[in-house]
N, CA, C and O atoms as a Tinker XYZ file with bonds, in Angstrom:
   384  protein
     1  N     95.425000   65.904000   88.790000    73     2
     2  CA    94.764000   67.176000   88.546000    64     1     3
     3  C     93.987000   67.590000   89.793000    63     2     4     5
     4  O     93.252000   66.796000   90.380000    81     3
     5  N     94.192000   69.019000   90.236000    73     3     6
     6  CA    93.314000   69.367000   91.680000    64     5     7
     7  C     92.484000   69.916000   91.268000    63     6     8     9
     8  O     92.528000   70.638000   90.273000    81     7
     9  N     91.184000   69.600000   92.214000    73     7    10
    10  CA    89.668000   69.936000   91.722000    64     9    11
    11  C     89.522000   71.900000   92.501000    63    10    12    13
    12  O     88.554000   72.659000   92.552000    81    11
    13  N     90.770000   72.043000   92.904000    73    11    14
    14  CA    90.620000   73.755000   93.830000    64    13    15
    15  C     91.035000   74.369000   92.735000    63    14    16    17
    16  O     91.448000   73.998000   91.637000    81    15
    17  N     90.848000   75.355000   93.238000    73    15    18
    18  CA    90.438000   76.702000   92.500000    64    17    19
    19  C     91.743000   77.908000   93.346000    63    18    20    21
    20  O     91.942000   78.087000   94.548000    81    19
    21  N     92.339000   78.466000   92.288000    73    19    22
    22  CA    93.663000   79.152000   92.626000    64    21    23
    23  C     93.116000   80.783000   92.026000    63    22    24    25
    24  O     93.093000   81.189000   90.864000    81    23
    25  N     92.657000   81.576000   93.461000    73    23    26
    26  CA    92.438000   83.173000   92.888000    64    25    27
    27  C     93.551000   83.964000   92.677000    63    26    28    29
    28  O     93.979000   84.293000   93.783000    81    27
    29  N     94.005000   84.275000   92.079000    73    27    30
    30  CA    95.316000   84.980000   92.309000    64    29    31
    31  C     94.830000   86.690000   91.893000    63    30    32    33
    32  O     93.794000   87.124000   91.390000    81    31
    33  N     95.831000   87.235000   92.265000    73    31    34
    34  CA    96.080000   89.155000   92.104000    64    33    35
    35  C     97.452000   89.616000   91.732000    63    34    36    37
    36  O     98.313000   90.237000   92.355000    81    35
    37  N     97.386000   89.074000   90.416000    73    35    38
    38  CA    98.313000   89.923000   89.859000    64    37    39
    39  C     98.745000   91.191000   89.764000    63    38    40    41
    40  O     97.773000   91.910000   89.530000    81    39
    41  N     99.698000   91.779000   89.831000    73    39    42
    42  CA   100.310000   93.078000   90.113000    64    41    43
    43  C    100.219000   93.529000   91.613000    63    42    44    45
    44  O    100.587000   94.605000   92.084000    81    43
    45  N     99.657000   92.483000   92.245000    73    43    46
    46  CA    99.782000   92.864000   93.735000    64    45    47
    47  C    100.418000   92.169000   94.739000    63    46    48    49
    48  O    100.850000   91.089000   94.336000    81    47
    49  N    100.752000   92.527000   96.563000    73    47    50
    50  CA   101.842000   91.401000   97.265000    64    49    51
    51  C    100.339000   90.657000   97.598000    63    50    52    53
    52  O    100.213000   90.214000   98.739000    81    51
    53  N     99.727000   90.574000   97.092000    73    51    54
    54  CA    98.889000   89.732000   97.910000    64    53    55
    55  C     98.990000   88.104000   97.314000    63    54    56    57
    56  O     98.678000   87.851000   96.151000    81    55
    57  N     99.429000   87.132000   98.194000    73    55    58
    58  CA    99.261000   85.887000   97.579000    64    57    59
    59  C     97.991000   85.109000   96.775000    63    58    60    61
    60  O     96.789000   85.308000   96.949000    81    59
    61  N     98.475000   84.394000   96.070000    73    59    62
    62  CA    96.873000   83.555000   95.857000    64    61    63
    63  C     96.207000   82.861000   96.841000    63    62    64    65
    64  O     96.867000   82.409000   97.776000    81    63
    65  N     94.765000   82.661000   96.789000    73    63    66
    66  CA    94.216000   81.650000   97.624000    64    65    67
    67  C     93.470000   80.781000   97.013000    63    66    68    69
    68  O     93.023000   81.070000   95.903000    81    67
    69  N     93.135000   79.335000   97.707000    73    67    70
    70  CA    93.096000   78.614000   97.011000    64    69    71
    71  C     91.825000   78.331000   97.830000    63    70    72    73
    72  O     91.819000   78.571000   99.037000    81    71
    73  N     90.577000   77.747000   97.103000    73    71    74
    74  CA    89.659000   77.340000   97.075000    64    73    75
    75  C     88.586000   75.940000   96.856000    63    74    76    77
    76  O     88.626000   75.393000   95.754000    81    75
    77  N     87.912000   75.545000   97.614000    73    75    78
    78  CA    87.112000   74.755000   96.679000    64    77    79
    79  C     86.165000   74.707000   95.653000    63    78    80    81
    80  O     85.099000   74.892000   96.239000    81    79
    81  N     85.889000   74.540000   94.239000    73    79    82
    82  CA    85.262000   75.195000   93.642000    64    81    83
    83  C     83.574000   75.437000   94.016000    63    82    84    85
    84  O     82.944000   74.555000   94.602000    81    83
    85  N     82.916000   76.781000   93.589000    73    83    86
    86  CA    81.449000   76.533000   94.385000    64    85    87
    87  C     81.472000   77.334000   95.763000    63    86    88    89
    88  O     80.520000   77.637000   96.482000    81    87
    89  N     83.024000   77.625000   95.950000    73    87    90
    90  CA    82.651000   78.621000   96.987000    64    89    91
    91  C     82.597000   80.110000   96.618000    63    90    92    93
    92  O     83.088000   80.659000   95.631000    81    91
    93  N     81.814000   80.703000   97.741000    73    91    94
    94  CA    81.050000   82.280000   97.593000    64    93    95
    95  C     82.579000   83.306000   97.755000    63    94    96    97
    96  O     82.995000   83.687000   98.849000    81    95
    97  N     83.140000   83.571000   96.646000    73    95    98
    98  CA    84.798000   84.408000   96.936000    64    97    99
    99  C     83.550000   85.594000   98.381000    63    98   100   101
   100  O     84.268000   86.077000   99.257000    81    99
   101  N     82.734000   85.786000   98.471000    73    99   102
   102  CA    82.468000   87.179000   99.284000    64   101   103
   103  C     82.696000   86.333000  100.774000    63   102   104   105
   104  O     82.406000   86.943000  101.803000    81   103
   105  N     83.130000   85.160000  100.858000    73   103   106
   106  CA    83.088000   84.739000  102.544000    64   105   107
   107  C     84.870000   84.754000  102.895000    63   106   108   109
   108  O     85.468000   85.081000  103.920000    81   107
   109  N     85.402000   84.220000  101.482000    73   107   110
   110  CA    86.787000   84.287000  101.526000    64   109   111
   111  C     88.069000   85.271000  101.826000    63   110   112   113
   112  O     89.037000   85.197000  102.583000    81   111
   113  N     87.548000   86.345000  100.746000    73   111   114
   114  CA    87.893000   87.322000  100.490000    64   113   115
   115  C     87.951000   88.562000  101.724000    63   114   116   117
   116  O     86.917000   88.803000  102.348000    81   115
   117  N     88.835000   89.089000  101.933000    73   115   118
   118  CA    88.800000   90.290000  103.269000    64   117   119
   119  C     89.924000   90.987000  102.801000    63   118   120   121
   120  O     90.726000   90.629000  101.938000    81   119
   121  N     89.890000   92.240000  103.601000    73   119   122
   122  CA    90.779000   93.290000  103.199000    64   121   123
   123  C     92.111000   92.895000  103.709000    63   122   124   125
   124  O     92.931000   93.812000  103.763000    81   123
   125  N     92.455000   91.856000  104.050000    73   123   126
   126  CA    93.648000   91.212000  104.266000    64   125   127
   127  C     94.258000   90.206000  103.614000    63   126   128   129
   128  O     95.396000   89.909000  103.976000    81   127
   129  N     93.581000   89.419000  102.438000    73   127   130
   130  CA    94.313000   88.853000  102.202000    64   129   131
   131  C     93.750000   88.900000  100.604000    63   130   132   133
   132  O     93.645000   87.919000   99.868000    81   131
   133  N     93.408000   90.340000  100.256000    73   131   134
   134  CA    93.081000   90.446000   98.570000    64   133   135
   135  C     92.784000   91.885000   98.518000    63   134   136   137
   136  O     92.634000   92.661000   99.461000    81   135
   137  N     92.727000   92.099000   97.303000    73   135   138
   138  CA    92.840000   93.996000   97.054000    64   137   139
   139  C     91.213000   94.023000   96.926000    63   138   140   141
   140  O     90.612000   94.991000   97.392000    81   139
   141  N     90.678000   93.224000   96.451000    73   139   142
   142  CA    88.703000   93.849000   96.445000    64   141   143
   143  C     88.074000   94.111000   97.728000    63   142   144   145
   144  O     88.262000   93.379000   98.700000    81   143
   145  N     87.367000   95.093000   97.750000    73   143   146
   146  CA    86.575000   95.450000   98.669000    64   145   147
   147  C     84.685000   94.841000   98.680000    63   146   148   149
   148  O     83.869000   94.730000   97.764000    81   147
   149  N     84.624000   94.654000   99.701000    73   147   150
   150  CA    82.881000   94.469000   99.570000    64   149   151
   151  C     82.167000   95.232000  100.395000    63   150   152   153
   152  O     82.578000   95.295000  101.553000    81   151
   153  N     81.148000   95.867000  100.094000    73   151   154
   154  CA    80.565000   96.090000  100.751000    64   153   155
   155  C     78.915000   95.531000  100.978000    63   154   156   157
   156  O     79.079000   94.921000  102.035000    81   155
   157  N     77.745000   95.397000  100.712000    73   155   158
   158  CA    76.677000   94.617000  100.094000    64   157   159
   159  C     76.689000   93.067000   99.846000    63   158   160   161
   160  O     75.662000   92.445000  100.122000    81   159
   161  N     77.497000   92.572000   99.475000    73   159   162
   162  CA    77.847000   90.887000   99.591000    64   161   163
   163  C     76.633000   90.754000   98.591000    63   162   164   165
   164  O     76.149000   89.674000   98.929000    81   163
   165  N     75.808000   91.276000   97.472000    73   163   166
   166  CA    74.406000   90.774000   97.454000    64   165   167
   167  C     74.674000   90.985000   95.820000    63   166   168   169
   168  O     74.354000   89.970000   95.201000    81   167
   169  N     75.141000   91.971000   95.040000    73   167   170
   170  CA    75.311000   92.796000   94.071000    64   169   171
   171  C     74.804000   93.664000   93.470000    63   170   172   173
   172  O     74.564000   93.671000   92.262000    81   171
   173  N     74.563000   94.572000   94.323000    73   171   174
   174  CA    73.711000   95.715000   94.271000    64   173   175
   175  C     74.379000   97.166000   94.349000    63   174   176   177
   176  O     74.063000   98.220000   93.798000    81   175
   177  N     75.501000   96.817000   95.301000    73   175   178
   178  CA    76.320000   98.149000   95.411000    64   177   179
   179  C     77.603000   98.441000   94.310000    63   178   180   181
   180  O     78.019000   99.516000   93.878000    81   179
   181  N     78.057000   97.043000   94.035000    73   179   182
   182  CA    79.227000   97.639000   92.830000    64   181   183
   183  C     80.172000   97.732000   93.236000    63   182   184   185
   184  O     81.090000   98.201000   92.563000    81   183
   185  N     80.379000   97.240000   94.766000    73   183   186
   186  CA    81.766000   97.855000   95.281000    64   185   187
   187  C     82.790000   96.577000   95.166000    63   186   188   189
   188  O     83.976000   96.677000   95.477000    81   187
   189  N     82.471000   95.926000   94.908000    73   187   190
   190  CA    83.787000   94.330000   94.567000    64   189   191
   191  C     83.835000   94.692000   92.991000    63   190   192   193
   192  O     84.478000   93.788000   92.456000    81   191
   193  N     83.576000   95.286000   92.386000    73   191   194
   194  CA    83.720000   95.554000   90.963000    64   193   195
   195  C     84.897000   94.822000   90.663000    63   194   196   197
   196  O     85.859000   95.451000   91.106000    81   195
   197  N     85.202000   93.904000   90.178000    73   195   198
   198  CA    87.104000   93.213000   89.298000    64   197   199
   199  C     86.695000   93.092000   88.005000    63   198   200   201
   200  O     85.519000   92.940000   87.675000    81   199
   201  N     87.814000   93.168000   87.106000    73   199   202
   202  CA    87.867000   92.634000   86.195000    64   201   203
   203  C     89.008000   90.994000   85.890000    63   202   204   205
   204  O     90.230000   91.098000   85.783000    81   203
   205  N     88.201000   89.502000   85.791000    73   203   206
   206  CA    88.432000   88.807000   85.627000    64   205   207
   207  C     89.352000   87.578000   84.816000    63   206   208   209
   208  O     88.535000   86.729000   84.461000    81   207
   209  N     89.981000   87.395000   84.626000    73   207   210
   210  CA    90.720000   86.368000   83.555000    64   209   211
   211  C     90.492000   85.314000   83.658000    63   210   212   213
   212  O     90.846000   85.218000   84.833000    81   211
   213  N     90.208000   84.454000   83.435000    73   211   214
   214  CA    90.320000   82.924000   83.378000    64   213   215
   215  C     88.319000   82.412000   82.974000    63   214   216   217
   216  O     87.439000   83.145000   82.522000    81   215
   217  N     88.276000   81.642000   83.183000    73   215   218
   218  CA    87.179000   80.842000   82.642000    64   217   219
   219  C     86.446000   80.314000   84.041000    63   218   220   221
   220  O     86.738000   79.466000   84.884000    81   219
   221  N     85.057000   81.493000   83.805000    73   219   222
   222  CA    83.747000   81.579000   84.905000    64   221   223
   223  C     82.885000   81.346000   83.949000    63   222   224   225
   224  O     83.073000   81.157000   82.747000    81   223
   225  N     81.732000   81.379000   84.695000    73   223   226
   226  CA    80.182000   81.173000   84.337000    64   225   227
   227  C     79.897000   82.305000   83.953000    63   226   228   229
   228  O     80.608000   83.206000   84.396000    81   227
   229  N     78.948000   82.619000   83.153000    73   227   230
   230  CA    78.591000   84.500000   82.673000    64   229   231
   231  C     77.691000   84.915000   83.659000    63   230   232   233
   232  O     77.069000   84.041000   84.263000    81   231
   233  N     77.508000   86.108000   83.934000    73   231   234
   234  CA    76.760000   86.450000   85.009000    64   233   235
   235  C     75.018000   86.131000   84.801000    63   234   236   237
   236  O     74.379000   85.877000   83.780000    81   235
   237  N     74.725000   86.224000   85.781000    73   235   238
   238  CA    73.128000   85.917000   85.822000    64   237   239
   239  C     72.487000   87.028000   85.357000    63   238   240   241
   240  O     73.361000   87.771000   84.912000    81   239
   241  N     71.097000   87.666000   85.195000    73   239   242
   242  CA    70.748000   88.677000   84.769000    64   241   243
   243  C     70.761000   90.004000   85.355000    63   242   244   245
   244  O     70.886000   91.064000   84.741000    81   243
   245  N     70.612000   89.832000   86.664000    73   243   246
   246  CA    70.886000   91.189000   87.860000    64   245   247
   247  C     72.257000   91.402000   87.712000    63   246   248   249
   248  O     72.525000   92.385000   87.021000    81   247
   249  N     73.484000   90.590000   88.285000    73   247   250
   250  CA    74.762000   91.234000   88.068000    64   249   251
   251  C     74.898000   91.844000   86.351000    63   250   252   253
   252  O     74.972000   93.071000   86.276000    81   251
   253  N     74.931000   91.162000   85.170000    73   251   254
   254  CA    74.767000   91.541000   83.711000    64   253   255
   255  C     74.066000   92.579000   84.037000    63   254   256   257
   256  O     74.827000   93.069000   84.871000    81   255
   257  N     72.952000   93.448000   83.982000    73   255   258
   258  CA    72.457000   94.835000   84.273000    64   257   259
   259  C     73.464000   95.702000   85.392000    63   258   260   261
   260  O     73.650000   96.913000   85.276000    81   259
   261  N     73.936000   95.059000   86.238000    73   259   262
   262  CA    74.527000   96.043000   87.454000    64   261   263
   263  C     75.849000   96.654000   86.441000    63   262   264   265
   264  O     76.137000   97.840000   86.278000    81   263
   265  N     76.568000   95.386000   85.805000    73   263   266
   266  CA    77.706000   95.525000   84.989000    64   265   267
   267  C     77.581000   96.464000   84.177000    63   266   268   269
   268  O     78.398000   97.370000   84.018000    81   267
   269  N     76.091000   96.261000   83.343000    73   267   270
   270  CA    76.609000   97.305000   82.162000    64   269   271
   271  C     76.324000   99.006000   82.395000    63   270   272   273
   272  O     76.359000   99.867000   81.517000    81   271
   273  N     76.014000   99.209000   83.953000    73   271   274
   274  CA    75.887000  100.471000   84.183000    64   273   275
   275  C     77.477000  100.925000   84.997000    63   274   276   277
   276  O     78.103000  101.981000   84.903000    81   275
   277  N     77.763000   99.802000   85.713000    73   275   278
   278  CA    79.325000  100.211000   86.218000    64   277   279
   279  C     80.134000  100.152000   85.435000    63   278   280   281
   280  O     80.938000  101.084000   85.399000    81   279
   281  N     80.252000   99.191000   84.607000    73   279   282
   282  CA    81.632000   98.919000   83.222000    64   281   283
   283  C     81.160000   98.528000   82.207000    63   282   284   285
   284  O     81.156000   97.322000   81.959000    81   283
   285  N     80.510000   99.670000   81.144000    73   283   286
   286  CA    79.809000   98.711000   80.305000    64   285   287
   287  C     80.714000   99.003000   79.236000    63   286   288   289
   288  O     80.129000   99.021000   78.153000    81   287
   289  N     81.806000   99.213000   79.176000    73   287   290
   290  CA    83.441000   98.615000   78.079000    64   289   291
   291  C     83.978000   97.805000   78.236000    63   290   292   293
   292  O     84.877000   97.517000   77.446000    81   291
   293  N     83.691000   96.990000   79.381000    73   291   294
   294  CA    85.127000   96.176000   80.204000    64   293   295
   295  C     84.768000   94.861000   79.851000    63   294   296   297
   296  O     84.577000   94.104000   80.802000    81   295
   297  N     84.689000   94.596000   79.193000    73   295   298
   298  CA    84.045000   92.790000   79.115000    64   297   299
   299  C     84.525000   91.802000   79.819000    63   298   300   301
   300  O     83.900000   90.745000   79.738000    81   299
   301  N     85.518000   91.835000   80.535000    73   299   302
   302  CA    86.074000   91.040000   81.701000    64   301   303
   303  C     85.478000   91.560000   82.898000    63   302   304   305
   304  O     85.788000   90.953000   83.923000    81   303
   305  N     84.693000   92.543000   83.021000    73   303   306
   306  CA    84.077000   93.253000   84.339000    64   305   307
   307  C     83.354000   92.273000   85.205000    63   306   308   309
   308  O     82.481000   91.875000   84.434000    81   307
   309  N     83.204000   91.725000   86.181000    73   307   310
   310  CA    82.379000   91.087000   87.039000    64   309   311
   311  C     82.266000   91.535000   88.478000    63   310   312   313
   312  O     82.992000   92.482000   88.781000    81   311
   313  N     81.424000   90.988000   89.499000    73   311   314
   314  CA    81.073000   91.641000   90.433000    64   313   315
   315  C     81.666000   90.022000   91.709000    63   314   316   317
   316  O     81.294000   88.849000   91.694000    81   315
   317  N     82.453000   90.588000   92.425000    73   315   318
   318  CA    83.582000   89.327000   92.827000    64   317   319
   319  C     82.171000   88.830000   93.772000    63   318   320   321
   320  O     82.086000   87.602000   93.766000    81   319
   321  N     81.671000   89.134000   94.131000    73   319   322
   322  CA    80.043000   88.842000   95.196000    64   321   323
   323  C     79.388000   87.987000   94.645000    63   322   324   325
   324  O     78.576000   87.374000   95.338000    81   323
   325  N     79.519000   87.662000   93.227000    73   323   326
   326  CA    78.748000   86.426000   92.247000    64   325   327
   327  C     79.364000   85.717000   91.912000    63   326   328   329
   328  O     78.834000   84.642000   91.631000    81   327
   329  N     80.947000   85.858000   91.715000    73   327   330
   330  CA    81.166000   84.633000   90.769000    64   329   331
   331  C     81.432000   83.410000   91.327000    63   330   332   333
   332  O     82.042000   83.207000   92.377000    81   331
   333  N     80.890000   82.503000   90.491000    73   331   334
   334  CA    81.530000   81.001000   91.147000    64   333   335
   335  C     82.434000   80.326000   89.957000    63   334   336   337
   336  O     82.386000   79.983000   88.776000    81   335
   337  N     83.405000   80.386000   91.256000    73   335   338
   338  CA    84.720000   79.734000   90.617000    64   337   339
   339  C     84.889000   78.592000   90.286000    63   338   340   341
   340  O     84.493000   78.045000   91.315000    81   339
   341  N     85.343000   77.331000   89.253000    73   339   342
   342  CA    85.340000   76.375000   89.175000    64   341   343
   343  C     86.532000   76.115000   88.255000    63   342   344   345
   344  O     86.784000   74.961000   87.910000    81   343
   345  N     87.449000   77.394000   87.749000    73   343   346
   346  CA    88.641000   77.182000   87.727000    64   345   347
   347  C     89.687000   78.312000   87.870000    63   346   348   349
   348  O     89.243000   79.278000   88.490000    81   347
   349  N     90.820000   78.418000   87.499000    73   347   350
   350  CA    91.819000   79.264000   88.288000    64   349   351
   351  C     91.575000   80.565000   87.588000    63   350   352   353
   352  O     91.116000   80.738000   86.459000    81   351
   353  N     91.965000   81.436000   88.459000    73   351   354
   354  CA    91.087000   82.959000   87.806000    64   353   355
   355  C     92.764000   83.931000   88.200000    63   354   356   357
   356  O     93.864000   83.538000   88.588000    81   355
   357  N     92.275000   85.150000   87.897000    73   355   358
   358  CA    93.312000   86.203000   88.022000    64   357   359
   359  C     92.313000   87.169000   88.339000    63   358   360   361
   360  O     91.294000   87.129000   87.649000    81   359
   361  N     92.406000   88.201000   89.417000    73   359   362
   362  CA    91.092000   89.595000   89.661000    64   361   363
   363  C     92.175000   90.349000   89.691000    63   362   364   365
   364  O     93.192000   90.322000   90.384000    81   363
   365  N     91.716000   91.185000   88.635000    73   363   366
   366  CA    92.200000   92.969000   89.279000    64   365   367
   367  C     90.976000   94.023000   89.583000    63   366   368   369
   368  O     89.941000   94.167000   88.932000    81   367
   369  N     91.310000   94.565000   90.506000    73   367   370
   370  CA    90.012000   95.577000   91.156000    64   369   371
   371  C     89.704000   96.884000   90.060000    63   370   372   373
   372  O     90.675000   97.457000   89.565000    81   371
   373  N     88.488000   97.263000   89.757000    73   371   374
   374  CA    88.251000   98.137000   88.776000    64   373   375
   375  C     87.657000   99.089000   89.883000    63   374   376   377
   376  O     86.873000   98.893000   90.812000    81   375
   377  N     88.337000  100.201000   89.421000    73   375   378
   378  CA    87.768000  101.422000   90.019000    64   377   379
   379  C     86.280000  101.733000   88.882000    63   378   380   381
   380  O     86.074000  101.601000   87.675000    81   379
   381  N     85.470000  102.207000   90.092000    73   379   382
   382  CA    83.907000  102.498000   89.432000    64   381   383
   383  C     83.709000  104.164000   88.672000    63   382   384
   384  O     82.635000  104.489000   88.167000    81   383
């Protein structure tokens, strides 16, 4: 069993990448090799907005408030700048 962490983007050419779990997706992640954008790295701006699949941690209380003003229907909504991964996920980018 591997202890990494597999992001993948479904519906897109972008391959998965693979991770160790515990790492910050905002150091990983670039407009080259995934469809989310960042801008802020902090979660304040909203601009990594995804909606998530697989099994994360729930957000802390600042992202949970940022969420329910950017997507507050989406219950898979998260802010890719927070989450820590610790197992294999799927992101699709939510327009704000």
């Amino acid at each position: 069993m591997s202890d990494l962490c597999t992001i993948s983007f479904p519906a897109t050419d972008y391959p998965p990448l693979t991770l160790q779990p515990h790492q910050n997706l905002s150091e990983h992640l670039t407009i080259q090799n995934s469809p989310v954008l960042f801008g802020c790295r902090t979660g304040i701006c909203g601009t990594c907005l995804v909606e998530v699949f697989g099994e994360i941690s729930p957000p802390q209380l600042d992202e949970q408030e940022m969420l329910e003003t950017l997507a507050p229907q989406q219950p898979n909504a998260r802010l890719a700048c927070q989450l820590n991964c610790t197992k294999n996920i799927e992101i699709r980018r939510l327009e704000k």
